[in-house]
C-alpha positions in Angstrom: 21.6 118.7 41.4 20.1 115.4 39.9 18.1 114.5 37.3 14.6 113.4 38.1 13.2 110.0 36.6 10.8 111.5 34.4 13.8 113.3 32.2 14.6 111.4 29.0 17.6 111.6 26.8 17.3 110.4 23.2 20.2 109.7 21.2 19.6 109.9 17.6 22.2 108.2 15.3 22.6 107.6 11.9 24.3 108.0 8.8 24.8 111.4 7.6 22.0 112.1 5.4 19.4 109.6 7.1 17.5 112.5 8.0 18.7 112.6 11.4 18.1 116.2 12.0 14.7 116.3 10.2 13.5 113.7 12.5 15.2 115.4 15.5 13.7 118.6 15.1 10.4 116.9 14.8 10.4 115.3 17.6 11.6 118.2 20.0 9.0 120.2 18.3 6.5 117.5 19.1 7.4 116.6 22.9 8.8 119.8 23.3 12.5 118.6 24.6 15.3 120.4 23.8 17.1 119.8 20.9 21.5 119.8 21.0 22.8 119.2 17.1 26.5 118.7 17.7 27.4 120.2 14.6 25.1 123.6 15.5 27.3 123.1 18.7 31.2 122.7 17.7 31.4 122.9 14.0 32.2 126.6 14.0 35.1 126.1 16.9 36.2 122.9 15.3 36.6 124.2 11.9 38.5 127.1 13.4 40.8 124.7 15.2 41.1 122.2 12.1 42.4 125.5 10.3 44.3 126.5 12.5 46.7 123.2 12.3 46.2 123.1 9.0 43.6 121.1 8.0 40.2 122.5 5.5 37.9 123.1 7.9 34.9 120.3 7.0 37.7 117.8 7.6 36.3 115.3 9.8 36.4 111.3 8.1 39.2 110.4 6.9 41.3 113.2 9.1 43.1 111.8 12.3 43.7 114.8 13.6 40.4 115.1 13.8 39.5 111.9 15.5 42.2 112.2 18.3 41.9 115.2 19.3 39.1 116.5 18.6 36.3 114.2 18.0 36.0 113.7 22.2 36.0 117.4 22.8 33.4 118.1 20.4 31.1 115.0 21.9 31.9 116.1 25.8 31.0 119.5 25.0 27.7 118.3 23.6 27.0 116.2 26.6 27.8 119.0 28.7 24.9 121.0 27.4 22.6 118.2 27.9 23.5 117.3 31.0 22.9 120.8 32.4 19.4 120.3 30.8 18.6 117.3 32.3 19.3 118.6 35.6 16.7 121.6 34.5 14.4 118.6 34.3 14.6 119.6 30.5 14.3 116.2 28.3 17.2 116.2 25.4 17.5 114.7 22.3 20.9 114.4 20.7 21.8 114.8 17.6 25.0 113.2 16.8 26.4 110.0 15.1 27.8 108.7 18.1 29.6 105.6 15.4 33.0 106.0 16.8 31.5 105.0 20.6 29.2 101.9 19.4 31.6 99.2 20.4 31.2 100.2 24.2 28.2 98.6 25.9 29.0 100.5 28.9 29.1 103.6 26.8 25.8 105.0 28.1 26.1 103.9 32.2 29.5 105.7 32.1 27.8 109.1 30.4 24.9 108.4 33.4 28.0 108.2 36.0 30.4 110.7 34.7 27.4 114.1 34.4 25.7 112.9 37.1 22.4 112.0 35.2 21.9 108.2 36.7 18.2 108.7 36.7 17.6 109.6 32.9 15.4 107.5 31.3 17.7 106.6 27.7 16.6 106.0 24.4 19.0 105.3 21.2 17.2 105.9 18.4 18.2 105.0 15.1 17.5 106.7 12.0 18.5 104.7 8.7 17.7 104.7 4.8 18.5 102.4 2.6 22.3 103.2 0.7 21.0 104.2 -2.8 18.3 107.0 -0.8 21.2 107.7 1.4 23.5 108.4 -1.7 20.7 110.5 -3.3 20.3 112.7 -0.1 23.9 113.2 0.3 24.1 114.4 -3.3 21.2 116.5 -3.0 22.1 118.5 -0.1 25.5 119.3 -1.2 27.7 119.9 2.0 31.2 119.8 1.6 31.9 117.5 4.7 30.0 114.8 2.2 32.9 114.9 0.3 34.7 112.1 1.4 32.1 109.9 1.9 31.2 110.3 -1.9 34.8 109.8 -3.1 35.0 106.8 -0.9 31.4 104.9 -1.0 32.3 101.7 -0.8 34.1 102.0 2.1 31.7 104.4 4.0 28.9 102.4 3.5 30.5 99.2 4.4 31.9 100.7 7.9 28.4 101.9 8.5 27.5 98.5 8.4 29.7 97.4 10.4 29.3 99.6 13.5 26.1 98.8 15.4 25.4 100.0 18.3 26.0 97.8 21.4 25.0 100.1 24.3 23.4 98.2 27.2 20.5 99.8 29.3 19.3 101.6 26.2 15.3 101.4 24.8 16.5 101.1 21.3 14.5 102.1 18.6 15.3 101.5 15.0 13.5 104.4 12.1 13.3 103.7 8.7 13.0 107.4 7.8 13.2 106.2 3.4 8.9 107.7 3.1 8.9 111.4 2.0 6.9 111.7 5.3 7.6 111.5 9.0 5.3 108.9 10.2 4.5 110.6 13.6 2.6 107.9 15.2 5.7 105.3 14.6 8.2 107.7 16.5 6.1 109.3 18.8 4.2 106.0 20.3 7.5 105.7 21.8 8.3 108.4 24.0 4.5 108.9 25.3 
């Protein structure tokens, strides 16, 4: 089965703490897509697994283990579930950093290619704050996987700036989600 042309994926990046999920949840409540979080999708399993080789279980930057063998699984796994939407003809929107798969333009035609979803119309949107907001909302919603970013600022805000996203055949959208307030017009004149 194939994807139809009216299916849309949207893949929402950010820093942690942009407000990602707040704006992803608002969306899919809006246009009424379905909504994958890849942390409500592998963070139980992969803390299990981190655990089980030793690792605290919120270990994610800073932990190669992680990012070898893991990260992929977690992300594949994710697109799986979309995929299997798409070919519902169930738009998605994604929930997931994606930072570690910026430097690939082709990123996005290979996804298309490899689940069979050629037809999906594809969105990147990006959700960003300012650092000293970020810093605030990291404190503020005090989740241990914030942990190392905080210990290490300097260096997590610096690689954030310098991974941007380089995906080709993309609508790219960029949010600056800083307003106590969604500004529903501004994201939703978009995807109507």
């Amino acid at each position: 089965m194939k994807v139809n042309t009216s299916t849309k994926a949207i893949f929402l990046i950010g820093a942690a703490g942009s407000g990602k999920s707040t704006v992803g949840k608002f969306l899919s409540s809006k246009l009424h897509y379905c909504y994958l979080d890849k942390d409500i999708v592998a963070n139980r399993f992969t803390g299990e697994l981190l655990m089980s080789k030793g690792y605290e279980p919120t270990a994610r930057d800073g932990c190669e283990f992680y990012k070898k063998e893991v990260m992929d699984i977690e992300y594949d796994t994710l697109l799986n579930i979309a995929s299997e939407n798409l070919k519902l003809g169930n738009s998605v929107i994604l929930d997931a950093p994606f930072l570690s798969y910026f430097s690939d333009e082709n990123y996005i035609n290979q996804v298309k290619q490899r689940f069979n979803c050629s037809q999906m119309e594809c969105y990147v949107l990006e959700v960003f704050v300012p650092a000293d907001v970020l810093k605030q909302r990291i404190l503020e919603r005090n989740n241990a996987r914030d942990t190392w970013k905080l210990d290490n600022w300097d260096t997590f805000i610096e690689s954030l700036n310098q991974k941007r996203c380089l995906w080709k055949d993309v609508n790219y959208i960029r949010y600056d989600n800083s307003a106590p307030e969604i500004d529903e017009y501004t994201l939703l004149k978009h995807f109507n």
